[in-house]
N, C-alpha and C positions, 0 to 999 in steps of 0.2 A: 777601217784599219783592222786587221785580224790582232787576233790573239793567238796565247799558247798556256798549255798548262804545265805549272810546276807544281813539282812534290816539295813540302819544306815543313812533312814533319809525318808521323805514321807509325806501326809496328818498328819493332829491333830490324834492321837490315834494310829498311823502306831506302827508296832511291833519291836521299836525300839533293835537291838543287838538277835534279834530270827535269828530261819533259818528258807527256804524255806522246807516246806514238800511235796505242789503241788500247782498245778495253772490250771485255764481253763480259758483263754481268750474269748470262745465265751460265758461262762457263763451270763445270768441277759442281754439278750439280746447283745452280746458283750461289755457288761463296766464290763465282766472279775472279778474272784475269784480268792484267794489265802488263801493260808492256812499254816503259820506259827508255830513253837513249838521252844518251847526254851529248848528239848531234842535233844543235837545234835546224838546220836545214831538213832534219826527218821530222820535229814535230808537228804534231795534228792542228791543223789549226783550224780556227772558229771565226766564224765574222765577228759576234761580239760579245761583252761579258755574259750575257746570260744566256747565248747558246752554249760557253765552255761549262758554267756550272750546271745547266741543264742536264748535257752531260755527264757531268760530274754525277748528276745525283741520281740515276738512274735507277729507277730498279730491277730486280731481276722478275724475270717473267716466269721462271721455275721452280722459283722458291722467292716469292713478293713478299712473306713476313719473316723476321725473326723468332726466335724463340719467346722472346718478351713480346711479341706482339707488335714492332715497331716494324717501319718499312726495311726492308732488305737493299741495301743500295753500297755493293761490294767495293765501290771506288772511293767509299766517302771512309773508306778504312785510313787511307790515304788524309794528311790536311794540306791544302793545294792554296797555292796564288794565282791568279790570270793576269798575264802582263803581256803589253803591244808586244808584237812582232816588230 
């Protein structure tokens, strides 16, 4: 059964209840793109939960660390659910 990722929670303006369409973590210098549609027939889908979070937790190949020191993973700005398709 596939899955799909939802946004359901994130910065002021995050795409509250969208799905995930695509993402590129080394995007804008590694602080990472995404791109949300609230047509779930466009969203991305995964075979199963832990290829979406895998996903999810990507990091950036351009900038792999933060400032603090911790991984770089521009999607996980986002907090997401995975639910069947």
């Amino acid at each position: 059964m596939s899955v799909i990722v939802v946004c359901v929670g994130g910065p002021p303006g995050a795409p509250l209840g969208q799905y995930l369409l695509s993402s590129d973590p080394d995007a804008f210098q590694g602080r990472g793109w995404a791109e949300w549609t609230g047509d779930l027939t466009k969203a991305r889908q995964f075979p199963d939960h832990g290829a979406a979070l895998d996903y999810w937790r990507q990091v950036s190949k351009v900038r792999p660390t933060r400032p603090d020191g911790r991984p770089n993973r521009p999607l996980c700005t986002f907090s997401v659910t995975v639910e069947p398709l």
